[in-house]
N, C-alpha and C positions, 0 to 999 in steps of 0.2 A: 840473285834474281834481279839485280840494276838493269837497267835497260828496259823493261816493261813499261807502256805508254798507255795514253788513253784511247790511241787508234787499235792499240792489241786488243783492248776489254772492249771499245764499242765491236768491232768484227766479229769477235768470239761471241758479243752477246746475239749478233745476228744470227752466227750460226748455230748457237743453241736455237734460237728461236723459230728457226724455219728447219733444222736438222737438214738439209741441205745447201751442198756449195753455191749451185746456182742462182738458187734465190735469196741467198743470203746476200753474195754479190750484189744481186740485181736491187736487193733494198738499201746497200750502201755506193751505190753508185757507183764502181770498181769493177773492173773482170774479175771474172771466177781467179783465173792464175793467180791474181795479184793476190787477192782476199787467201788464197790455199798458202800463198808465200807467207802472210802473216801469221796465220796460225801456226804452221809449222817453225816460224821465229818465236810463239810466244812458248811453243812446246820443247824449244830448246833450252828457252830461257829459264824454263821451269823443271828442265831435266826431267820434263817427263808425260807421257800420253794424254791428253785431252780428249780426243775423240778416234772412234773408231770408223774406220773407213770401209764402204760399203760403196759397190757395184751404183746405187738407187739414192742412197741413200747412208747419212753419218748418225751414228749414236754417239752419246757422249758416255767417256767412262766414269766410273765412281769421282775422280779426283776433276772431271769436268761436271759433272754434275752439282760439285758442291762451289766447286770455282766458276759457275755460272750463278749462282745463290749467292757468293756472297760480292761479285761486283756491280749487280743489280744496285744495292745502293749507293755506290760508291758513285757511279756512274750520272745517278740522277741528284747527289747532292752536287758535282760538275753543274749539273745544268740549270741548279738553282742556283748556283753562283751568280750563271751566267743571265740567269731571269731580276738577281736582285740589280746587275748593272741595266739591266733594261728597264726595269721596274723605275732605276731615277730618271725615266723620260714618261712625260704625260701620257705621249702618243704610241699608241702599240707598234712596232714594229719589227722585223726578221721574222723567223720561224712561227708558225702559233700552230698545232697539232691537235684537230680539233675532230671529235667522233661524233658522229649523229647514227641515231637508229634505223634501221632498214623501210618504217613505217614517215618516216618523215623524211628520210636522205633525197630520193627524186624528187621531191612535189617544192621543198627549199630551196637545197641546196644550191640548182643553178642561181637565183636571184640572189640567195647571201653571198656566194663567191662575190658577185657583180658588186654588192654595194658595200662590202666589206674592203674590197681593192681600191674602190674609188673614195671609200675615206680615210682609207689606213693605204695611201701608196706605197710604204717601205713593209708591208705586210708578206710573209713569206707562208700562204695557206699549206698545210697537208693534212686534207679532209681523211677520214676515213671512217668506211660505213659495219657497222659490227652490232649485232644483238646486245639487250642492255647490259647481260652479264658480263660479257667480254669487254665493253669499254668500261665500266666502274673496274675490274681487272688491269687494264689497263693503267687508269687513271692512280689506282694506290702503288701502281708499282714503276709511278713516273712516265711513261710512254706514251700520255696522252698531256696535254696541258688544260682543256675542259672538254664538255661533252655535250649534247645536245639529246635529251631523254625527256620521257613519262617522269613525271613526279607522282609520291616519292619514292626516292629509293633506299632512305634510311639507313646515308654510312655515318656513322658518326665521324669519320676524315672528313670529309666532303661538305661543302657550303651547296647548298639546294638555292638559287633564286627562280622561281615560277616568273614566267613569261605571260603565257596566254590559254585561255583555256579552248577547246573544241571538241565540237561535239560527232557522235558519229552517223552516218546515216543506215539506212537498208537498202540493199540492193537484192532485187528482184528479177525473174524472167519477166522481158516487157511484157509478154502476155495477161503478166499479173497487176498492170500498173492502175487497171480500174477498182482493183480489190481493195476493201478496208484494210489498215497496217496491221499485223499483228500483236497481241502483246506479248510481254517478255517471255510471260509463260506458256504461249502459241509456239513464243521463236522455240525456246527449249522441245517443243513437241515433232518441230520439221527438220528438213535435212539442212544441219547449218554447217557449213564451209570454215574454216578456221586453218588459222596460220598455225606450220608447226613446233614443235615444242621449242621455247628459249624466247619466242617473242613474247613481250610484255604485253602489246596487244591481242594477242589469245588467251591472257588470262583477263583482260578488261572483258572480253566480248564473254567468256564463261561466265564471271561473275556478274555481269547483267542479265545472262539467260538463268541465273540461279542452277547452272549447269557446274557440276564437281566431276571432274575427270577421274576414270576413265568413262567416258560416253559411249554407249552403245556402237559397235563399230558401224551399225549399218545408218543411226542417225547422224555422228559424227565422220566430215570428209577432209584430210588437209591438205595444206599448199606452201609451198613455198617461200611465195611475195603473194600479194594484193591483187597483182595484175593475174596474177594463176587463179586467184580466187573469183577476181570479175568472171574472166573468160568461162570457169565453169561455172557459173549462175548465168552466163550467156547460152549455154549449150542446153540448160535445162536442169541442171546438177540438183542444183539446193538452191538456198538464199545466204548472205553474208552480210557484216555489217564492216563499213571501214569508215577512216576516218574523211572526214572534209576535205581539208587540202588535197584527199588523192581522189576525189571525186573529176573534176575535169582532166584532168590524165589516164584515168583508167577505165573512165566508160565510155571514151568519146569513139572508140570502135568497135563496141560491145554492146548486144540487143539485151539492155538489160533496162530497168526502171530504177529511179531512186525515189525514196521515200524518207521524210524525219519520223523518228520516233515517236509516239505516245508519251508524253512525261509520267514522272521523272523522267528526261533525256540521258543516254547514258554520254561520257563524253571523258577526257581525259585532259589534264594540268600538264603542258610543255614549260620545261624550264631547262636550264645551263646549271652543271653542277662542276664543280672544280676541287682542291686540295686544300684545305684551311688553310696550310704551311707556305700554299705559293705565292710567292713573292709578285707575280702581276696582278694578284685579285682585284686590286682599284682598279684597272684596266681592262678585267676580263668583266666588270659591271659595269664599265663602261658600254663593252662590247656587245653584253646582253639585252641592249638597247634598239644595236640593231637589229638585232637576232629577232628580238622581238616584232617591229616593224616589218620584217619579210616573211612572220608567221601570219600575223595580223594583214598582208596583203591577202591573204587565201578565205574573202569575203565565205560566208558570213561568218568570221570568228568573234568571239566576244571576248575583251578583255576580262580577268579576273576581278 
């Protein structure tokens, strides 16, 4: 088996990861032929089938199934190598693979790119937006370098630093913008909008309504993003409740009202969680400085 490189294991792990040649290509930057040449080089080199070839779509066989398992870690202890040579430089720089959640990725992320570039010029961002499950997934199995989430999320791998906290508001049919707010256990009574299952914010907005899923299907309505959720409290649907920083992006088209809650306000702790084990952490707390600054632009947050 000599000749096996680390261009074989990262390609094959793409194409575990997407089960298809296209886009496995397309996320290692190569044509599809090229990426198809290496695999069928590592399949030689290993005398023996990897994957199974489909019309749509590849499955991987028993002997890729487990040769995809065990070069996952092989793969990410490479790149902690390559994080401890970066690590002896103060300033962050090259690559930094960074997840933010679907509830905070639009209302940030343009502003962090901008000021993250402008302090860190040899910065190489690759944002990506993914439910919290999937980026702490991520993050334990190397393919993320921190994250940008709800706190907490209680891995014990994972370093938690809390940012900022925010709070959420109500959105209403303007029609209702004269009305007293409701309380929690009003909202639990009407037809409430909610993101569906995997977002960490449909469990923040359950547990402030004292609402335990499943909810009656005819009071409970879901949505996809925020903006699915405005628009139907625009149309008349129900009421929902999101967070602040998506307040000026998602109602500025939509006949809807907003309103603050009744205290206790319900509201949610953003923070950066990363790998105890990686080697940039002085750096990635550095970095949760700015992170912080660009959340705290989204007046009125209050710090913790």
């Amino acid at each position: 088996m000599n000749g096996i490189s680390i261009r074989h294991l990262r390609y094959f792990e793409a194409l575990a990861l997407h089960s298809h040649f296209g886009r496995a290509a397309a996320a290692c930057s190569i044509s599809q032929p090229a990426l198809s040449l290496q695999i069928k080089e590592l399949e030689g080199l290993l005398h023996a089938p990897l994957v199974e070839r489909g019309a749509r779509q590849i499955r991987l066989t028993a002997l890729g199934e487990e040769f995809a398992a065990r070069i996952r870690p092989i793969l990410q202890s490479i790149d902690e190598l390559a994080d401890l040579a970066r690590a002896s430089d103060n300033a962050l720089s090259g690559r930094l693979r960074i997840g933010v959640i679907p509830t905070i990725a639009p209302y940030m992320l343009p502003r962090l790119i901008h000021e993250l570039t402008a302090r860190y010029p040899g910065i190489d961002l690759r944002p990506r937006e993914a439910v919290t499950r999937k980026l702490i997934d991520d993050l334990l199995d190397g393919k993320l370098d921190t994250a940008i989430v709800a706190l907490p999320v209680s891995e014990p791998a994972l370093t938690e630093q809390p940012l900022f906290d925010e709070e959420f508001v109500l959105v209403r049919p303007l029609a209702d913008a004269g009305k007293p707010v409701p309380s929690a256990q009003s909202l639990s009574e009407m037809r409430l909008l909610l993101l569906e299952e995997g977002h960490c914010f449909r469990d923040q907005a359950l547990s402030f309504c004292k609402l335990l899923p499943p909810a009656p299907a005819r009071d409970l309505m879901e949505g996809s993003s925020l903006a699915t959720l405005v628009q139907m409290v625009g149309a008349g649907i129900g009421v929902t409740l999101i967070p602040q920083m998506a307040v000026p992006i998602e109602t500025r088209s939509a006949q809807v009202s907003i309103a603050p809650l009744a205290p206790p306000q319900p509201s949610r702790t953003i923070g950066m969680v990363w790998r105890k084990t990686n080697p940039l952490s002085g750096q990635l707390r550095q970095l949760a400085e700015t992170v912080r600054a660009a959340g705290l632009h989204h007046a009125p947050l209050a710090a913790p």
